[in-house]
C-alpha positions in Angstrom: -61.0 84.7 -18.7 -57.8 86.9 -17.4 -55.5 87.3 -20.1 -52.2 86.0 -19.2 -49.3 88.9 -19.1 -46.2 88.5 -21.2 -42.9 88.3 -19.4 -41.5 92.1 -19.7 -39.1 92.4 -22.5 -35.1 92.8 -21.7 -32.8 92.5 -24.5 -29.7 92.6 -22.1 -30.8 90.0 -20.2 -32.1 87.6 -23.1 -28.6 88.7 -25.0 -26.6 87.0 -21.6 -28.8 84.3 -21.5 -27.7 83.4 -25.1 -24.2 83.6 -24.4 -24.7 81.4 -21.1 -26.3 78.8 -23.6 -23.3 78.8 -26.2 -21.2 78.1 -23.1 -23.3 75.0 -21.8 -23.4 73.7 -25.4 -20.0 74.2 -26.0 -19.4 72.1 -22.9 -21.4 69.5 -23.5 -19.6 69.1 -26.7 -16.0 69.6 -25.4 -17.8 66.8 -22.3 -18.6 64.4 -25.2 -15.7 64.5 -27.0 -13.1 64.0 -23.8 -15.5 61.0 -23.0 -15.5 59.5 -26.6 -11.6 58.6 -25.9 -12.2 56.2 -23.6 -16.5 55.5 -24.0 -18.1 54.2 -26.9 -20.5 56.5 -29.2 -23.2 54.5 -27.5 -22.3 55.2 -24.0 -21.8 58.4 -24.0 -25.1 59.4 -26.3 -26.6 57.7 -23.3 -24.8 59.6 -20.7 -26.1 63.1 -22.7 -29.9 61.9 -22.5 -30.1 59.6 -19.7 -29.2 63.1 -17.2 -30.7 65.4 -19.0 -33.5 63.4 -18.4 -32.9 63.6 -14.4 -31.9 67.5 -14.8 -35.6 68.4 -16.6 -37.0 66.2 -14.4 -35.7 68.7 -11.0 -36.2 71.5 -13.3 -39.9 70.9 -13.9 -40.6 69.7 -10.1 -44.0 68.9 -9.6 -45.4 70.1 -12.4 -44.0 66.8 -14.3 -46.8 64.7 -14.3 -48.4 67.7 -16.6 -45.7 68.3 -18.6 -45.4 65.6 -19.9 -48.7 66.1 -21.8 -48.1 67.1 -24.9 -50.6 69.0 -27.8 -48.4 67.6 -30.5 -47.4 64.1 -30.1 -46.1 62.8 -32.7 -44.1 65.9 -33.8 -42.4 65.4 -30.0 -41.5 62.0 -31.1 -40.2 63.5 -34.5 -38.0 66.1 -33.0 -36.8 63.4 -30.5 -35.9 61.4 -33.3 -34.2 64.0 -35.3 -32.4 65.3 -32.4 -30.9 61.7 -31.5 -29.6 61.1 -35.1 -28.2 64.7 -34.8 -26.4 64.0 -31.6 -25.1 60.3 -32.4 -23.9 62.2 -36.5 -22.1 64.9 -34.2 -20.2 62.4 -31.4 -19.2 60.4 -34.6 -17.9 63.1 -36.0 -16.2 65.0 -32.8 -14.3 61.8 -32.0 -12.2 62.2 -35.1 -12.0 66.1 -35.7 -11.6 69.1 -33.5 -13.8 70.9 -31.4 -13.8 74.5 -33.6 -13.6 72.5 -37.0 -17.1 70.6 -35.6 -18.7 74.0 -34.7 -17.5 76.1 -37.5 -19.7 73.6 -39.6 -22.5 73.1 -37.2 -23.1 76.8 -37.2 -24.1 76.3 -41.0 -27.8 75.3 -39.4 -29.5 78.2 -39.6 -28.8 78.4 -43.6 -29.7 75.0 -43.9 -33.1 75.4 -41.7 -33.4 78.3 -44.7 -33.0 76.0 -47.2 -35.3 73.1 -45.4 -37.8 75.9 -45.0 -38.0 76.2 -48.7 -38.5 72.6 -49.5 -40.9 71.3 -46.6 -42.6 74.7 -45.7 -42.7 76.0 -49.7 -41.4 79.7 -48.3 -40.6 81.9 -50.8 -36.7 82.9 -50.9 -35.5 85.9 -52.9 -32.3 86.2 -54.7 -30.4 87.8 -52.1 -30.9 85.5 -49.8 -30.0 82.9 -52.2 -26.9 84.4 -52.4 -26.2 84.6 -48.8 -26.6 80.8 -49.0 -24.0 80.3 -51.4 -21.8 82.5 -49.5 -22.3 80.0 -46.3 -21.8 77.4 -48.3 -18.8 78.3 -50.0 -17.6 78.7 -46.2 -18.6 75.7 -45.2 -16.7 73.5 -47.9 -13.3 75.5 -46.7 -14.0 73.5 -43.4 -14.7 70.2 -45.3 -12.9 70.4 -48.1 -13.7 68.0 -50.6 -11.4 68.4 -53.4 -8.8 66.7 -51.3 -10.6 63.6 -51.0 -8.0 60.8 -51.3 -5.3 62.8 -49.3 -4.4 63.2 -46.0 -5.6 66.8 -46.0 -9.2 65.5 -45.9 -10.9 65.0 -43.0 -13.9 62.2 -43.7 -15.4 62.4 -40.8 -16.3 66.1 -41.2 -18.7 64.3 -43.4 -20.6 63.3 -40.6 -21.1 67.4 -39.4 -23.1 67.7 -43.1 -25.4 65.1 -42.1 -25.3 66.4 -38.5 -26.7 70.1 -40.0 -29.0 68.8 -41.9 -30.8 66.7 -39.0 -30.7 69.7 -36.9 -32.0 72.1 -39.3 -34.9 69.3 -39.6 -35.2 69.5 -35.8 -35.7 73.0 -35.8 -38.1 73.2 -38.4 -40.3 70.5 -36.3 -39.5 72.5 -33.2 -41.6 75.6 -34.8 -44.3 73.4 -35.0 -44.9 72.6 -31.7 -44.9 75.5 -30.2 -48.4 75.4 -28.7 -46.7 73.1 -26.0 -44.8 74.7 -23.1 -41.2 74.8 -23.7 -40.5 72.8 -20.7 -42.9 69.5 -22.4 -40.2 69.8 -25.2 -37.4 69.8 -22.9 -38.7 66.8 -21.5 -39.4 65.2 -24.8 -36.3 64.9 -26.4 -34.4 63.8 -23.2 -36.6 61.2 -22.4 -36.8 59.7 -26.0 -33.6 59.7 -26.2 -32.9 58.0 -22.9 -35.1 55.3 -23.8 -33.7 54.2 -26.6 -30.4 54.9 -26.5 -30.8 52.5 -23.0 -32.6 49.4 -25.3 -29.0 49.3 -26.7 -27.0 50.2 -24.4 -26.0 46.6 -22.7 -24.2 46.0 -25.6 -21.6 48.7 -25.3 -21.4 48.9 -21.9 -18.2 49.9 -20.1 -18.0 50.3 -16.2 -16.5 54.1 -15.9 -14.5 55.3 -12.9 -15.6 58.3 -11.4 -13.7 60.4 -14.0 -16.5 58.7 -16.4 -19.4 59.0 -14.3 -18.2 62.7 -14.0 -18.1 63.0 -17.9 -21.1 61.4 -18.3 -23.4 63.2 -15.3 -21.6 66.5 -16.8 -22.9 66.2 -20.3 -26.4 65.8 -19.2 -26.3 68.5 -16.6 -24.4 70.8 -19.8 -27.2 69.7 -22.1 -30.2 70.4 -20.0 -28.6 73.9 -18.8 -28.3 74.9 -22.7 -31.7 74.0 -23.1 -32.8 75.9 -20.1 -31.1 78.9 -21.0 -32.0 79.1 -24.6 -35.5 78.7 -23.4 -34.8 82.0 -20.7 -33.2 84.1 -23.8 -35.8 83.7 -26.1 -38.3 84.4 -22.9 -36.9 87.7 -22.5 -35.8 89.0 -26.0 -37.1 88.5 -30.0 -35.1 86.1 -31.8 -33.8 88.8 -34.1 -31.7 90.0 -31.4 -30.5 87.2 -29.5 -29.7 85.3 -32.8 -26.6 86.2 -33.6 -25.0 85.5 -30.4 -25.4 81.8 -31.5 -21.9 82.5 -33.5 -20.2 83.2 -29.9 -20.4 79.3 -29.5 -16.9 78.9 -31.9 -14.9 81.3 -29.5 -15.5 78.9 -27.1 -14.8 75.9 -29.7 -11.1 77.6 -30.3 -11.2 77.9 -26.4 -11.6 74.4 -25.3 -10.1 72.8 -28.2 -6.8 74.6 -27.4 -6.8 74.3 -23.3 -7.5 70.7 -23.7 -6.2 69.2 -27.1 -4.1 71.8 -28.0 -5.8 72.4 -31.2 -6.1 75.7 -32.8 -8.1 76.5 -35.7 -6.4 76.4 -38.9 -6.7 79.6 -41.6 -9.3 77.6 -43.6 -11.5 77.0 -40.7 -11.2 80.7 -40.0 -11.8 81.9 -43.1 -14.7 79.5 -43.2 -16.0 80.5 -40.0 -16.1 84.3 -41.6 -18.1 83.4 -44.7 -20.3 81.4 -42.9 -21.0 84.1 -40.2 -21.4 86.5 -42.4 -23.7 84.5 -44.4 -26.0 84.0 -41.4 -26.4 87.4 -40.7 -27.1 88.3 -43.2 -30.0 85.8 -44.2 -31.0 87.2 -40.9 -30.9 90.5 -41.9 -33.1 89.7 -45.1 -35.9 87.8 -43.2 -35.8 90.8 -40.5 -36.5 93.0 -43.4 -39.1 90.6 -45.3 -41.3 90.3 -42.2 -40.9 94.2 -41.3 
């Protein structure tokens, strides 16, 4: 048997891959949210899956039938399961809150996949990057603020984003599992689950759209199943360690959108939360770089 060659190696290209990502996710988001003013959360979780599920489907062509074999069944259905609750947490939330407030505290995954990895996978976490934990999550209750619970300068739905990291970070952690299928059977996966279900309930919170709806709602599958694409090209072409941190570039595009649509700019707290958290995740990063080196 012929080994099979690795794709060649090209940081530059994996590095611009990530960035195209951020951008599809950040759409889909921004998609979601403009949809949730006139859609119900139902409706338009439907919309995200329902065409992702026709965009994998065109993007694995023929080879569908055998994709949608999968080495790791029940894990699939885990990470479709975990990536449903994640997405209906985050539309809850996104309807209520804006766009760079929702990805300042989304972006405190990968600290919480460290943390998750330390209670389900029992890996051993020094000091330091214990530290760099509390830093991120010292940044993240800027965002959320919870000593001003019972006034108007707390936000309750941002509640929903700290349930929304934690279901992620879960989803990841299941995603590392599964890695003997081809990315393409876990593209499928998760679209399909969710389509599914998200369709059993669907006749109840049905609303006819326009075609300004059936826009939103084709363009947040098509933004969803783009991400996914690219993500799967970045990490094809360079290690995670350098295509990581480019993850971060998604909140530029959160201050972006939530200003040329809702007009909404980041307040300092956010920022300053969006610094520690950053920060934070590097440097975690940065320890686990060095642990495995």
């Amino acid at each position: 048997m012929s080994a099979t060659a690795l794709p060649a190696e090209n940081r530059a290209a994996g590095i611009g891959w990530m960035l195209a990502t951020m951008f599809w996710f950040l759409t889909l988001d921004a998609t979601m949210k403009y949809a949730l003013e006139t859609y119900s959360l139902v409706q338009v979780t439907w919309g995200r899956f329902f065409f992702a599920t026709l965009s994998a489907a065109l993007f694995c062509g023929r080879d569908l039938p055998q994709l949608l074999k999968s080495a790791e069944p029940q894990k699939q259905g885990i990470r479709t399961l975990l990536l449903m609750i994640t997405t209906g947490l985050f539309n809850a939330g996104v309807a209520r809150v804006p766009l760079a407030t929702a990805s300042v505290i989304m972006s405190m995954t990968p600290i919480a996949v460290t943390v998750l990895s330390i209670i389900v996978l029992h890996e051993h976490v020094g000091i330091r990057r214990w530290i760099g934990i509390a830093v991120g999550f010292t940044g993240a209750m800027l965002v959320v603020k919870p000593w001003a619970i019972g006034t108007e300068g707390f936000q309750a739905a941002t509640l929903f984003f700290v349930l929304a990291v934690t279901t992620n970070a879960g989803y990841q952690i299941v995603t590392r599992q599964v890695r003997r299928d081809n990315p393409l059977t876990s593209l499928v996966f998760t679209a399909l689950g969710g389509a599914i279900v998200t369709s059993l309930v669907l006749p109840w919170f049905w609303q006819w759209p326009d075609l300004k709806g059936w826009a939103l709602l084709v363009g947040s599958g098509v933004a969803a199943s783009l991400g996914h694409l690219c993500i799967i090209k970045a990490y094809a072409a360079a290690p995670a360690s350098v295509i990581a941190p480019f993850n971060y570039s998604s909140m530029i595009w959160a201050a972006v959108f939530g200003y040329v649509i809702w007009n909404d700019w980041p307040t300092a707290n956010v920022w300053s939360g969006a610094v520690l958290i950053v920060a934070a995740g590097l440097y975690i990063l940065f320890r686990e770089l060095k642990q495995v080196r």
